[in-house]
N, C-alpha and C positions, 0 to 999 in steps of 0.2 A: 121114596128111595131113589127115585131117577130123577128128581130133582138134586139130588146128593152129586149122584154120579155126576151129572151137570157140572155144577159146581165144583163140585173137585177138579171137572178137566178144564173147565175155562181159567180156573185158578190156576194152574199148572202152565196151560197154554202164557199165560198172564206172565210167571215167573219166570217162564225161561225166555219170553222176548224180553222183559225189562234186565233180564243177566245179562244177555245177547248187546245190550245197548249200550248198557253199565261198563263192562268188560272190553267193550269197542272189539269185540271179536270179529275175526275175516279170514274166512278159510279160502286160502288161494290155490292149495292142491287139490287136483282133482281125485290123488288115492287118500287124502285126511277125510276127504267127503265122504268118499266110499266105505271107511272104515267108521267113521260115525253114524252111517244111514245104519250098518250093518249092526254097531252097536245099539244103536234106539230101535232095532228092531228085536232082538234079543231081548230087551228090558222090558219093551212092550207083551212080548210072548207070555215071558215068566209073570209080567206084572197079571197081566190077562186070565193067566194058568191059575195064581193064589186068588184074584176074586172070583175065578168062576165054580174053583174046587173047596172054597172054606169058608167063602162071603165076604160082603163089608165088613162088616165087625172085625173078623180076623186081616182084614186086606189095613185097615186104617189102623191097628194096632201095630202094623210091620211096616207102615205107612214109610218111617225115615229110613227106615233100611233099602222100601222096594222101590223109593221113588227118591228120596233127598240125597241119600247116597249114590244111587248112577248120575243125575242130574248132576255133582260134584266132580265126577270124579270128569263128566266130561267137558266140563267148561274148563278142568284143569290142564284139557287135552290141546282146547282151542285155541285157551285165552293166552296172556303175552305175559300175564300176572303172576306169583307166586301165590300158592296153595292157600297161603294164611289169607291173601284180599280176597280170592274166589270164594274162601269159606265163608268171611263177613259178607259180600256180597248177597249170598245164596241165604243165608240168615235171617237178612233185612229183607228180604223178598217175600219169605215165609212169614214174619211177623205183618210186611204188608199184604200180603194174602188172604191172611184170617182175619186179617183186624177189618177188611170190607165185611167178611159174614157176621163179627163180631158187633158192627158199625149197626147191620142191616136187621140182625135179631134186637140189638136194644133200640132202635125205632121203633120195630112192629110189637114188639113186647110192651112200648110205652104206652103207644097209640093201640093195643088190640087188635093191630092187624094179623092176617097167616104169617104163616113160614112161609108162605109162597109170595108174598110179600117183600118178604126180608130177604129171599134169594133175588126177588127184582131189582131190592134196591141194592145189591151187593153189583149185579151185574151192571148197574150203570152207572156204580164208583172206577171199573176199571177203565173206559178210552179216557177222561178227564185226568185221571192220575197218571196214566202212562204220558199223554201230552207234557202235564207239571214234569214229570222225571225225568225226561224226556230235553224240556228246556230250561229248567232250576235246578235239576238234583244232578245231573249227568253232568258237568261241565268241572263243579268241583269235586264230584266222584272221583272222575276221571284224572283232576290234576293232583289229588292226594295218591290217587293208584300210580302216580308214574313220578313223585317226588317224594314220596315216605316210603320208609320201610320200617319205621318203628310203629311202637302203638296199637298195633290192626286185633290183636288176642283181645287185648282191654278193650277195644270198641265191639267185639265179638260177644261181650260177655253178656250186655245187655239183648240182643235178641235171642240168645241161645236162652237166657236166664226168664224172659219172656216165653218162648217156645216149650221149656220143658215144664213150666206153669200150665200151661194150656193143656198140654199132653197127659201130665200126669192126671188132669184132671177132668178131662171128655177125649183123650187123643184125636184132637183136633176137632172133634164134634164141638162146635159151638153150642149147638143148644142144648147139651148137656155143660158145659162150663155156664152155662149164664144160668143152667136149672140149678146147682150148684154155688154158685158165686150170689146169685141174684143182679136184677139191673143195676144197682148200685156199687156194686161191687165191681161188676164190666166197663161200668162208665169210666170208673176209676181209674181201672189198670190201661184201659185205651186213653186216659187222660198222662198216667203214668210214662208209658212206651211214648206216644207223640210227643211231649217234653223231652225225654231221654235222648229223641232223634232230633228235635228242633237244635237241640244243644251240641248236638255233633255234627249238624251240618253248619250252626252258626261255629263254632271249633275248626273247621274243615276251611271255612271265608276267612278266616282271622288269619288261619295259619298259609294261606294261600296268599295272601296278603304282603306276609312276613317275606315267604320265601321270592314273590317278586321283589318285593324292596329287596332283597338280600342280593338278589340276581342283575337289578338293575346298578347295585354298588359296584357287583362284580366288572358286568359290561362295561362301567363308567371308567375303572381302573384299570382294565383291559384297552380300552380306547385311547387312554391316554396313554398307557405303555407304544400300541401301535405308532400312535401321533407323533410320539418320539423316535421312533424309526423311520417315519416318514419325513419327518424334518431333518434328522441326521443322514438318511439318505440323500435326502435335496441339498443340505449342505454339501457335501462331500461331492455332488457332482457338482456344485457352485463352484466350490473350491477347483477343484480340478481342471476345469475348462476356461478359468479364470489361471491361474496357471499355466497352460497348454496355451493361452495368448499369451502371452507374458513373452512367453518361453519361444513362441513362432518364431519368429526374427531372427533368433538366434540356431535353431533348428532350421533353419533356411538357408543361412550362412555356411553351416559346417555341410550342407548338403550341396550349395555351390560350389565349395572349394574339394569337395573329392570329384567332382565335374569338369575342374578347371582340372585336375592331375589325374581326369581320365579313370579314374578310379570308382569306374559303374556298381561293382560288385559289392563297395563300401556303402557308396549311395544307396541301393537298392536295400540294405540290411538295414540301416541307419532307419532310411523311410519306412520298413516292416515294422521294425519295434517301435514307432512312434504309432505308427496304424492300431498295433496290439492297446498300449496305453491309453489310445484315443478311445479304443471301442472298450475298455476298462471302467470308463469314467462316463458314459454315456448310459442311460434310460432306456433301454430295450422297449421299444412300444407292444402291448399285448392287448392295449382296447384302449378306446377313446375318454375315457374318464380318467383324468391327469392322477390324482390320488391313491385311484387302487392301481392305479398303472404301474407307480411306484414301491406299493408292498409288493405288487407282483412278481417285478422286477427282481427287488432284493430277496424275495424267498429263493424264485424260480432259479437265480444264481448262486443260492445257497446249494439248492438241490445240485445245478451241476457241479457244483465243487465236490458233490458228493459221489460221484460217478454216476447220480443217477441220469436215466433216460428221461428225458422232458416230452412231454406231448401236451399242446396246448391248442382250444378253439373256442377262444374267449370273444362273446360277442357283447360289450357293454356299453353303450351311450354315456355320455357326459351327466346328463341328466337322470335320476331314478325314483322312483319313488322312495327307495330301501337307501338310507343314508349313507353317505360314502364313510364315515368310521364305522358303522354298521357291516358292510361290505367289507371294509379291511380288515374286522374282526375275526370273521368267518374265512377270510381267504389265508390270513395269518397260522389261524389257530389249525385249520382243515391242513394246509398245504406243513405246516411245520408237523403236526403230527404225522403226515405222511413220510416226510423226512427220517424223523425220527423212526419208523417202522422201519423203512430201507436199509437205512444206516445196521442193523440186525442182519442183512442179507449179508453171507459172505462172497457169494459170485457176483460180480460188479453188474456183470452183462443181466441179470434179473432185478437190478434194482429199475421199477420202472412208477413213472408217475404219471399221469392226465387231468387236465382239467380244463373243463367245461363248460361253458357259459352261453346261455341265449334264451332268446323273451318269443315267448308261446303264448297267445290269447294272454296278450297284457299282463303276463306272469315271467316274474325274472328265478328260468330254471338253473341250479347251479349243481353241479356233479364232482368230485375228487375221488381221483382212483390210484389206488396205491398197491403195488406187491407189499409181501411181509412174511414173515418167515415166523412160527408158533403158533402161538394160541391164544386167541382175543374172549376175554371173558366178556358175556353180556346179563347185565340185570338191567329188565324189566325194557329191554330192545337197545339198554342204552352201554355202549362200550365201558369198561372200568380198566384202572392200574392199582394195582397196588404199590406202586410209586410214591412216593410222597409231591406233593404239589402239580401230579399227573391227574389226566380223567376233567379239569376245567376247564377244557378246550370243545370238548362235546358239549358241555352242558352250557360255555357261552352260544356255542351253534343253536343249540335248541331252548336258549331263552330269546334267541334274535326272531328265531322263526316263529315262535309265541306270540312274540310284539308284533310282528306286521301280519298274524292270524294266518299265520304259513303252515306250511307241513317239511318233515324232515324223516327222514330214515340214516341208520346206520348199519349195515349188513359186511357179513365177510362170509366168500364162499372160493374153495380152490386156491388159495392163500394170497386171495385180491379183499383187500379193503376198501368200500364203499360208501359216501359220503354225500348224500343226496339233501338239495333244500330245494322249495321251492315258495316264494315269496309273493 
């Protein structure tokens, strides 16, 4: 019997690291802590109370209620995911929990070995499996959790449909299923389940696959849209300054002759609005990289035409690792969304913007910060519109930062919008 109990907790211990992984959970407050120590101690109380007042037997019959469902309900607390992925998650962890007892009873049952045997070899399927999960299973977990929302019930069905086999038939005592089932019957259904998952993780590659190529279409048509503002901007200050020569000599002229008739006050106004035109038609420098200099340029003049307040401490080098259409993608798409946010402000004097830029331990940190006025819906951390042709502004941001193995956040709090990469 304390071999069981073992067991059970290392299994347990086992499932909620591998959630803890899967889920990419991160409690950064210090009262979420305190209220989930609080919580796992309450669970543990009561869980403590039914084994020691009614026994095993009765403790593992109530098993999902006194243990699968707190476990649920608090990674639903934690984690960033919706209900439905915590649930598959917490599923596939119980199917891989048992399936080590399941693995380690048809061994010792083959070979005549104990039970205590088959609890050895259970215990030393788990540090090699959590490693695998670890660095094979977690990477497309993870990018199915944060780029699907369909689907997750129907991948659900197979470990619940797994689990409630098992239960109905030893509640979760193994070697009561395998007394029942026989070794041949165990090998089977562990042959069964491990194809069902091989399949859904090869499912998971394909469609991970799909959704980059999809993503890199998008960035490709994105880049070219920027490229064309980049070159119509370059034109148009071409044009202009090509012009404004042209044009010198004769703007020199009519500036000597109100000189010659003494006529300072002409002169002076003459020369103002040629000054205004001149700095019209000129490139505002905001970093040393010519290219993004120029989206910058034309957003950041967009923004002031919008009344908004500009604050800028761009710190970019010519040279990047991170591609200069790459860079104009993000500063385009971050900086026009901000726009668009302000633009919703009716007091001019609160429309305000910021943006930020500078390289930390060989890392190009990049920031946008916007006022805004409502309510920013988020699934799954990521911003949405219910806009049409809205919302692919974020997800080009956060397929750039994919590609160069970056990180991104998007947060709004006190009705500032926030727009973090780092590359």
């Amino acid at each position: 019997m304390a071999m069981d109990y073992i067991r059970s907790l290392i299994s347990l211990i086992f499932a909620i690291s591998v959630m803890y992984i899967l889920l990419d959970c991160e409690i950064k407050l210090k009262k979420n802590r305190y209220l989930l120590g609080l919580y796992a101690t309450v669970v543990l109380i009561v869980d403590g109370f039914v084994l020691l007042k009614f026994g095993y037997p009765t403790f593992m019959k109530l098993y999902p209620l006194l243990v699968h469902l707190p476990v649920f309900l608090a990674f639903v607390f934690i984690s960033k995911f919706k209900p439905i992925k915590v649930f598959f998650v917490l599923w596939t962890l119980i199917v891989i929990s048992t399936s080590f007892s399941l693995v380690g009873l048809i061994i010792s049952y083959s070979f005549g070995s104990s039970k205590e045997t088959a609890n050895i070899i259970s215990y030393i399927l788990y540090l090699p499996t959590y490693l695998m999960i670890y660095k094979y299973i977690r990477p497309p977990f993870l990018y199915m959790l944060r780029n699907t929302d369909k689907g997750w019930l129907g991948f659900s069905m197979i470990p619940i449909s797994y689990s409630v086999l098992v239960y109905s038939i030893g509640m979760y005592n193994m070697d009561e299923v395998i007394n029942r089932l026989n070794v041949k019957y165990g090998v089977l259904l562990f042959i069964l389940v491990f194809s069902a998952y091989f399949l859904i993780l090869r499912f998971f590659k394909q469609t991970r696959e799909q959704i980059t190529l999809q993503n890199e279409q998008n960035l490709l048509m994105t880049q070219v849209a920027e490229a064309q503002i980049h070159f119509e901007a370059l034109q148009e200050s071409q044009e202009k300054t090509m012009l404004y020569r042209h044009d010198m000599r004769h703007h020199l002229n009519l500036i000597n002759s109100y000189l010659i008739d003494n006529n300072k006050e002409a002169a002076q106004k003459y020369i103002t609005e040629v000054e205004k035109n001149i700095d019209g038609a000129t490139v505002e420098k905001y970093c040393s990289n010519y290219t993004v200099n120029l989206i910058l340029s034309s957003y950041i003049s967009k923004a002031k035409n919008e009344q908004i307040t500009v604050e800028t401490q761009i710190n970019l080098p010519e040279n990047n690792a991170v591609s200069d259409m790459d860079l104009c993608v993000i500063f385009a798409n971050a900086i026009e969304n901000a726009i668009n946010a302000c633009k919703g402000i009716n007091d001019a004097n609160e429309r305000t913007l910021q943006v930020v830029s500078r390289i930390k331990n060989n890392k190009l940190y990049l920031q946008i910060t916007n006022s805004f006025d409502g309510t920013i819906i988020f699934v799954d951390d990521m911003p949405v519109s219910t806009e049409e042709n809205h919302g692919r502004g974020t997800k080009s941001i956060a397929a750039i930062a994919q590609k160069y193995g970056g990180v991104y956040s998007f947060t709004s709090e006190d009705r500032v919008f926030k727009a973090s990469i780092i590359l």
